[in-house]
CHARMM-style PDB file with segment names, atoms N, HN, CA, C and O in Angstrom:
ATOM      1  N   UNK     1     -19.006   9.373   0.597  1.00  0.00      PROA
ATOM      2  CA  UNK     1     -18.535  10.130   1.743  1.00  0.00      PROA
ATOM      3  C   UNK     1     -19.645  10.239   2.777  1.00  0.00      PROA
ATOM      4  O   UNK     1     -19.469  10.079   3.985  1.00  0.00      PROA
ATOM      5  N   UNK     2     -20.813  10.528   2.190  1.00  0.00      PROA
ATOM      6  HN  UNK     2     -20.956  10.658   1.208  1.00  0.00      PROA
ATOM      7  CA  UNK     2     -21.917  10.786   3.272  1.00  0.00      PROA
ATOM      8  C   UNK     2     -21.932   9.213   3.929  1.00  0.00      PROA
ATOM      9  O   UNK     2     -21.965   9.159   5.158  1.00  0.00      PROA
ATOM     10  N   UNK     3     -21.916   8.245   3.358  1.00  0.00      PROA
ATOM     11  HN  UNK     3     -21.889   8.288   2.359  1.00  0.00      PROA
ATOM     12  CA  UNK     3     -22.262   6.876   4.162  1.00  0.00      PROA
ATOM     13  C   UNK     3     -21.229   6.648   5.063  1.00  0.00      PROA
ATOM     14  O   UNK     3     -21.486   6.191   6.177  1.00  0.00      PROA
ATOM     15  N   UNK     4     -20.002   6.930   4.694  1.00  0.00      PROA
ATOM     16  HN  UNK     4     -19.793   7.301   3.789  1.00  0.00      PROA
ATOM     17  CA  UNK     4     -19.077   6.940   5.772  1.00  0.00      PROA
ATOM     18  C   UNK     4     -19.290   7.469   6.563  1.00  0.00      PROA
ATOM     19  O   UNK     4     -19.274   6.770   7.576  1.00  0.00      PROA
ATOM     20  N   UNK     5     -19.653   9.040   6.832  1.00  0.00      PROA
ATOM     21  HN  UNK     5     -19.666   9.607   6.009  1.00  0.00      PROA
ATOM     22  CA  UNK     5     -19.859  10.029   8.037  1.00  0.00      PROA
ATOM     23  C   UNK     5     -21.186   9.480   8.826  1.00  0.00      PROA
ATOM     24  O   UNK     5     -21.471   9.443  10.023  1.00  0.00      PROA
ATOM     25  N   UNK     6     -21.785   9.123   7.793  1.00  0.00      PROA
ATOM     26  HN  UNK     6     -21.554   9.153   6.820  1.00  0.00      PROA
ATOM     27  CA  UNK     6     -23.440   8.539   8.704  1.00  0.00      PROA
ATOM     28  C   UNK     6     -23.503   7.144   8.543  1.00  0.00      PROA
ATOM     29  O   UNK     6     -24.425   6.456   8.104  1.00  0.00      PROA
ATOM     30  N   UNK     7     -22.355   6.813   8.973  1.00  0.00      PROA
ATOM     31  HN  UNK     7     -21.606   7.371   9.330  1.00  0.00      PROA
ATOM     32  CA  UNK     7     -22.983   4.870   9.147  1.00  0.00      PROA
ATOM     33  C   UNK     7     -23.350   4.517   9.682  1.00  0.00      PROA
ATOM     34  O   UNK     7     -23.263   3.308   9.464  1.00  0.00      PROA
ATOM     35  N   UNK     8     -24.156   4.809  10.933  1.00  0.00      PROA
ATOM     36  HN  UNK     8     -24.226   5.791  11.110  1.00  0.00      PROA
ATOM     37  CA  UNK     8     -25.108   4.472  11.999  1.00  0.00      PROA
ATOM     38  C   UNK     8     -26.745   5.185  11.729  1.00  0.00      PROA
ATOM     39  O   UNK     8     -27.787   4.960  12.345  1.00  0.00      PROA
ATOM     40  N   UNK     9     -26.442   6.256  10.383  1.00  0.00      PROA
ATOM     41  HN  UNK     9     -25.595   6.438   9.883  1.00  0.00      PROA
ATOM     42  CA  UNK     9     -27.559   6.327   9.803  1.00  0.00      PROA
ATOM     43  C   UNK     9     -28.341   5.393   8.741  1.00  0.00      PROA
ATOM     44  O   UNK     9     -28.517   5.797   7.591  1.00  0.00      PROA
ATOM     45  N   UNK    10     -28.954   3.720   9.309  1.00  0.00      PROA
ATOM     46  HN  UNK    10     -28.811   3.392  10.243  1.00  0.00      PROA
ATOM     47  CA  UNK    10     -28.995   3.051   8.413  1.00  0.00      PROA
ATOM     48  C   UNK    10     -30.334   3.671   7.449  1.00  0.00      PROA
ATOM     49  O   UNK    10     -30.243   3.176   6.326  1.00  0.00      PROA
ATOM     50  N   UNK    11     -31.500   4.572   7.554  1.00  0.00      PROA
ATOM     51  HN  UNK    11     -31.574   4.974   8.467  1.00  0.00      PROA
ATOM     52  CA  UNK    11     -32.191   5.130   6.792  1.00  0.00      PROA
ATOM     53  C   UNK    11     -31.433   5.780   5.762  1.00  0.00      PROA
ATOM     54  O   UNK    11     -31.749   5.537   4.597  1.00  0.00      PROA
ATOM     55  N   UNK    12     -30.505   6.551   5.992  1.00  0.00      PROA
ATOM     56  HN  UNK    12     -30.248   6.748   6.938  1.00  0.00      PROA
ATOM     57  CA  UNK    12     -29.802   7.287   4.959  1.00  0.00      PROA
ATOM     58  C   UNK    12     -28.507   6.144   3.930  1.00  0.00      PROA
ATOM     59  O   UNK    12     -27.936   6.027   2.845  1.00  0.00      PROA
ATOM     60  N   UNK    13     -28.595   5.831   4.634  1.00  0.00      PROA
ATOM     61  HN  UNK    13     -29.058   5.925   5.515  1.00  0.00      PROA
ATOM     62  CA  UNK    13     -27.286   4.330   4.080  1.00  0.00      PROA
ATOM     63  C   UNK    13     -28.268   3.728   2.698  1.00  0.00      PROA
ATOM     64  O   UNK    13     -27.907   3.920   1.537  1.00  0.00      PROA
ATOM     65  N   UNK    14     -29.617   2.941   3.078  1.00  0.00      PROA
ATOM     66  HN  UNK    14     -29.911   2.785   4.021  1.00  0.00      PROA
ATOM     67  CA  UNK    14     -30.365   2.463   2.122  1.00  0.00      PROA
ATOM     68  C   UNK    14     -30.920   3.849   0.999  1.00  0.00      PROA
ATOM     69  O   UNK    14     -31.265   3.804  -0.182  1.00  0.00      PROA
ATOM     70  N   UNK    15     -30.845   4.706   1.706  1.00  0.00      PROA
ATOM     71  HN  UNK    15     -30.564   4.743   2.665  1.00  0.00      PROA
ATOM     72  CA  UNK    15     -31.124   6.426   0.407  1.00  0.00      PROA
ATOM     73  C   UNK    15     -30.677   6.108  -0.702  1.00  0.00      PROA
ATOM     74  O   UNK    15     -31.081   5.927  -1.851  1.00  0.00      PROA
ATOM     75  N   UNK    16     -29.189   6.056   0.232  1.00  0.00      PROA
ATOM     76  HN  UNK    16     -28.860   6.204   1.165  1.00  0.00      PROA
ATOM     77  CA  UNK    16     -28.034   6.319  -0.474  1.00  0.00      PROA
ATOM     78  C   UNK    16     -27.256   5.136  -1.704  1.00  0.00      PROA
ATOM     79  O   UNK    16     -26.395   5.127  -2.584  1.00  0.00      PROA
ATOM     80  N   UNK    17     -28.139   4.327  -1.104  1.00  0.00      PROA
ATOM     81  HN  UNK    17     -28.838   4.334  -0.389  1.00  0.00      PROA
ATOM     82  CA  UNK    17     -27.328   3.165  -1.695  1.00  0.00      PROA
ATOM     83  C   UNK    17     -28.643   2.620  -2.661  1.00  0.00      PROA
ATOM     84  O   UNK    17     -28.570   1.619  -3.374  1.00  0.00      PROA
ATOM     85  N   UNK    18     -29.746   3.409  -2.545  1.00  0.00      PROA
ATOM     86  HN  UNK    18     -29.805   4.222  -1.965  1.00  0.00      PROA
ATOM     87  CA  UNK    18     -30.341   3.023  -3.787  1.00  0.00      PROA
ATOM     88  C   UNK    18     -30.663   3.888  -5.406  1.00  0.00      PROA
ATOM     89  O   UNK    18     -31.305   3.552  -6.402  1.00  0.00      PROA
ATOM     90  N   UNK    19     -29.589   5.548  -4.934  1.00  0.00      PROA
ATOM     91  HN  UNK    19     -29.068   5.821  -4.126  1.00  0.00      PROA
ATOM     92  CA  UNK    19     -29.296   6.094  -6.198  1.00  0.00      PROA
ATOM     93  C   UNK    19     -27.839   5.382  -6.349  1.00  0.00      PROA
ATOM     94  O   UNK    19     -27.263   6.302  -6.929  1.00  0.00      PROA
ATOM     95  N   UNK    20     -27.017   4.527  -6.238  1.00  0.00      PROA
ATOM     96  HN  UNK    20     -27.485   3.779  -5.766  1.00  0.00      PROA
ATOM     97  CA  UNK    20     -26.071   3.713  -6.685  1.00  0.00      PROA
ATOM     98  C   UNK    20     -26.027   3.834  -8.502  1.00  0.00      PROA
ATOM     99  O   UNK    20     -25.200   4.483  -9.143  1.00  0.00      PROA
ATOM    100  N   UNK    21     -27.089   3.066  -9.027  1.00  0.00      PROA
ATOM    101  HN  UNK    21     -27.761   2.539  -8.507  1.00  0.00      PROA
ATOM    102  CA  UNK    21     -27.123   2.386  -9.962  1.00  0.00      PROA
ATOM    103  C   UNK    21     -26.671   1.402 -10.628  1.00  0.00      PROA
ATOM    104  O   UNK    21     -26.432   0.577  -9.746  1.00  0.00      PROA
ATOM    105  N   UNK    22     -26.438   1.016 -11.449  1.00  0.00      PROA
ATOM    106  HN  UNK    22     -26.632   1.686 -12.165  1.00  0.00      PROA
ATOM    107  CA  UNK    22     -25.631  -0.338 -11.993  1.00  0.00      PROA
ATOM    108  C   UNK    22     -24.214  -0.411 -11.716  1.00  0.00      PROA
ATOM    109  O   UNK    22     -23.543   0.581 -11.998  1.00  0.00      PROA
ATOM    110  N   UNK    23     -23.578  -1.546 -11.149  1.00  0.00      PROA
ATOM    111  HN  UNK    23     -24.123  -2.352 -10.919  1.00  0.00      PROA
ATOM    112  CA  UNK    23     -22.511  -1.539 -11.326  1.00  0.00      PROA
ATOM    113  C   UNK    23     -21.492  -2.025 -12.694  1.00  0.00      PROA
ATOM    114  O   UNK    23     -21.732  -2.779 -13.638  1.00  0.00      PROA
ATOM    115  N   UNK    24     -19.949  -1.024 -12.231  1.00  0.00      PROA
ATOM    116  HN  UNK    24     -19.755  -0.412 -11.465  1.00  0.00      PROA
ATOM    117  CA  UNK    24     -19.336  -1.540 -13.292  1.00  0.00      PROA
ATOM    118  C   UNK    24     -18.963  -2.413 -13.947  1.00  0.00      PROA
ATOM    119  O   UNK    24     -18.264  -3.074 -13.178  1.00  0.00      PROA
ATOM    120  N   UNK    25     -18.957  -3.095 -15.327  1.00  0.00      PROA
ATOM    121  HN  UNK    25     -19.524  -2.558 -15.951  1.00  0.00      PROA
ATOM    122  CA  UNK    25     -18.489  -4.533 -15.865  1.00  0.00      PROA
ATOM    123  C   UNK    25     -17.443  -4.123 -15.689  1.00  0.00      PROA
ATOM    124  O   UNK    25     -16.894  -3.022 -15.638  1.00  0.00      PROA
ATOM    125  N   UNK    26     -17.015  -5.855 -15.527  1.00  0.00      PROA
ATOM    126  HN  UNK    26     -17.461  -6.749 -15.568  1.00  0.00      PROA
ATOM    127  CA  UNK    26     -15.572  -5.804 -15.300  1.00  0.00      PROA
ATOM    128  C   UNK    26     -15.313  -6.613 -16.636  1.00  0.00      PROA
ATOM    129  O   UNK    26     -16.295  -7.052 -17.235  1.00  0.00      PROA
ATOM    130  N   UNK    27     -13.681  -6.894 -17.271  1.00  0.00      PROA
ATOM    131  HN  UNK    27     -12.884  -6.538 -16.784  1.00  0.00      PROA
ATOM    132  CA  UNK    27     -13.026  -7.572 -18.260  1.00  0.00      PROA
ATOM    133  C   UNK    27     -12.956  -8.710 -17.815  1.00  0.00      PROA
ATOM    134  O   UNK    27     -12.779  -8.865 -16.607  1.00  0.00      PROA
ATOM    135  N   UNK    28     -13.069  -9.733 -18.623  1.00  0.00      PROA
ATOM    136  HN  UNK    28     -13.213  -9.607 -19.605  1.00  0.00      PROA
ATOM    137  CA  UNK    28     -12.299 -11.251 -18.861  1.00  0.00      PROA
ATOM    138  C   UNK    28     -11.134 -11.273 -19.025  1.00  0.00      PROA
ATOM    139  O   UNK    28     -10.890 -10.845 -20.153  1.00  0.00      PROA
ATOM    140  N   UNK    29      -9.882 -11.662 -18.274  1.00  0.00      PROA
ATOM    141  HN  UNK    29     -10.081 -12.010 -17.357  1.00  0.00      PROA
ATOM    142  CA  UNK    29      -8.457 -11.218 -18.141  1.00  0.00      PROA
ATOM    143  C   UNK    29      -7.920 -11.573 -19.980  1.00  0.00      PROA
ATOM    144  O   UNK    29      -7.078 -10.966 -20.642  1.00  0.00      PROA
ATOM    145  N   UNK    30      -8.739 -12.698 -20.357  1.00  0.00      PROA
ATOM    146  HN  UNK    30      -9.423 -13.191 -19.819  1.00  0.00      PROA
ATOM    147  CA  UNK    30      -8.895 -13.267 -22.071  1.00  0.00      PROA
ATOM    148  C   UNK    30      -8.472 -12.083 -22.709  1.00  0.00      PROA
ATOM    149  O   UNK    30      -7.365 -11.974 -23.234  1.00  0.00      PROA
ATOM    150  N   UNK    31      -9.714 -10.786 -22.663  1.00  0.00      PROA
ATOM    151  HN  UNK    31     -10.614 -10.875 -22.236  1.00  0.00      PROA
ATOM    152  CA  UNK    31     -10.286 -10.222 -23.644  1.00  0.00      PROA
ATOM    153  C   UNK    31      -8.815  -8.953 -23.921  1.00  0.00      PROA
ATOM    154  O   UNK    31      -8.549  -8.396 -24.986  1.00  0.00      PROA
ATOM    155  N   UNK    32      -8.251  -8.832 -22.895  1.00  0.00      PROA
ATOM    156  HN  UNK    32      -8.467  -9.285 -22.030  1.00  0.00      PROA
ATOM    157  CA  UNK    32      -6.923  -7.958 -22.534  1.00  0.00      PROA
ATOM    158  C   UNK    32      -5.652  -8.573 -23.248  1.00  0.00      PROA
ATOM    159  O   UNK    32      -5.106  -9.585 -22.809  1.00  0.00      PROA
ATOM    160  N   UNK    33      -5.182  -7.853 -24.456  1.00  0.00      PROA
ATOM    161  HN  UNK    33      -5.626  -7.031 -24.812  1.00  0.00      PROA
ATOM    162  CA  UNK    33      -3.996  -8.032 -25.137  1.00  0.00      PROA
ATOM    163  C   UNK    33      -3.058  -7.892 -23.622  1.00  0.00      PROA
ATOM    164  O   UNK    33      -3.290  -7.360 -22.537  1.00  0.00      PROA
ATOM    165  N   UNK    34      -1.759  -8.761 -24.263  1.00  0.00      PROA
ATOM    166  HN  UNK    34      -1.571  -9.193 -25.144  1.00  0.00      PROA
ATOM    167  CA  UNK    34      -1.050  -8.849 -23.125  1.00  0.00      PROA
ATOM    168  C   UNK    34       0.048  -7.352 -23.057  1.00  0.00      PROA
ATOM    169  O   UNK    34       0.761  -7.188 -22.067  1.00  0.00      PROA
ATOM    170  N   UNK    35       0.058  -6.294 -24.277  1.00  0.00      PROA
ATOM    171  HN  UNK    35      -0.521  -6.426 -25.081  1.00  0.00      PROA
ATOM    172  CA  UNK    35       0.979  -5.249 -24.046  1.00  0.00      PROA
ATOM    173  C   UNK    35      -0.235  -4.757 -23.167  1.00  0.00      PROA
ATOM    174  O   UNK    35       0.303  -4.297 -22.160  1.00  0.00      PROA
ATOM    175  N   UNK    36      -1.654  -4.615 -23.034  1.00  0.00      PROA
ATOM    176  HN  UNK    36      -2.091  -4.989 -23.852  1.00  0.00      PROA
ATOM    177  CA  UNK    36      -2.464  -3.670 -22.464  1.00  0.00      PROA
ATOM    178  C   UNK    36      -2.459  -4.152 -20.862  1.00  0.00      PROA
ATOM    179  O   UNK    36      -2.846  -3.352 -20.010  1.00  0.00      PROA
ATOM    180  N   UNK    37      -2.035  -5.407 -20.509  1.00  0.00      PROA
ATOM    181  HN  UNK    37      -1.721  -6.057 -21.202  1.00  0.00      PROA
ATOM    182  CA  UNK    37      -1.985  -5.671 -19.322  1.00  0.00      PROA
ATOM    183  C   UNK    37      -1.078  -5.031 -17.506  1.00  0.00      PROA
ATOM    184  O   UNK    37      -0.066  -5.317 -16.867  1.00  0.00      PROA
ATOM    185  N   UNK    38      -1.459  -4.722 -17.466  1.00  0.00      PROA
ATOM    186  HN  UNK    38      -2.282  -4.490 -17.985  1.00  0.00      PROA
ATOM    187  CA  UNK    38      -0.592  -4.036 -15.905  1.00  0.00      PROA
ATOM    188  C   UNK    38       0.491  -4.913 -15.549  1.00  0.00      PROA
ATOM    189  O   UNK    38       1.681  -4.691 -15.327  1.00  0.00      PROA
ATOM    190  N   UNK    39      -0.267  -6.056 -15.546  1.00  0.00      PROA
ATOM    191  HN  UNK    39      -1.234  -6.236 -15.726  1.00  0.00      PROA
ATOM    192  CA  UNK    39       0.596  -7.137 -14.770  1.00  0.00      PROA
ATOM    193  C   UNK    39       0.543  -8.532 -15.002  1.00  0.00      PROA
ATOM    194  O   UNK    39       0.333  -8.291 -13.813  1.00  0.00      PROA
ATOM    195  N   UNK    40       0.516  -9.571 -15.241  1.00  0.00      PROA
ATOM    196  HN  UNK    40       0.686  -9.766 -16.207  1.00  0.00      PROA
ATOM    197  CA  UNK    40       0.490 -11.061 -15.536  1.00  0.00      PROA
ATOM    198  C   UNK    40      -0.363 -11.444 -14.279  1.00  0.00      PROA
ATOM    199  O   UNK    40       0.167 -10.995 -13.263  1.00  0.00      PROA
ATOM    200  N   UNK    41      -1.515 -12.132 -14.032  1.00  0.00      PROA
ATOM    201  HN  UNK    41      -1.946 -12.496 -14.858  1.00  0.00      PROA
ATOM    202  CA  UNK    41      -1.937 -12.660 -13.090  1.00  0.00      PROA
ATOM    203  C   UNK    41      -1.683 -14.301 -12.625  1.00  0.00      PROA
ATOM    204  O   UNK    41      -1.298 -15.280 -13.264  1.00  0.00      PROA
ATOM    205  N   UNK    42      -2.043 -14.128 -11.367  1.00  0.00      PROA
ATOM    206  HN  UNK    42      -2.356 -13.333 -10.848  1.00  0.00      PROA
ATOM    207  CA  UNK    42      -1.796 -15.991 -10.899  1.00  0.00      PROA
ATOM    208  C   UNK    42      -0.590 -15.965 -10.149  1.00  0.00      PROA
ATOM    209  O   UNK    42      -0.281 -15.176  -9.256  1.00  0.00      PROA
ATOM    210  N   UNK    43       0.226 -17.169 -10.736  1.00  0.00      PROA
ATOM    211  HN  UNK    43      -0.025 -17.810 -11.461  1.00  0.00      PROA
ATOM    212  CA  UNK    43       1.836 -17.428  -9.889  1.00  0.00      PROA
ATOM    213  C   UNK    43       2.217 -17.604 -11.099  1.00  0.00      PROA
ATOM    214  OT1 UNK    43       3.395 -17.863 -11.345  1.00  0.00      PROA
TER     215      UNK     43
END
């Protein structure tokens, strides 16, 4: 929220964006049984 309100604050932008930390892993569509799936991907 703060980077949104101050996006012309690029000092506070890099602050902010370096308590981030790791980002989230994501799944291998593989590793997902197909009842656990949302939706079928592709066409």
């Amino acid at each position: 929220v703060q980077a949104t309100t101050h996006y012309q604050d690029y000092e506070l932008i890099g602050k902010l964006a370096s308590e981030l930390g790791t980002a989230m892993k994501g799944l291998d569509i593989n590793q997902i049984s197909l009842e656990e799936r949302m939706q079928e991907r592709g066409w």
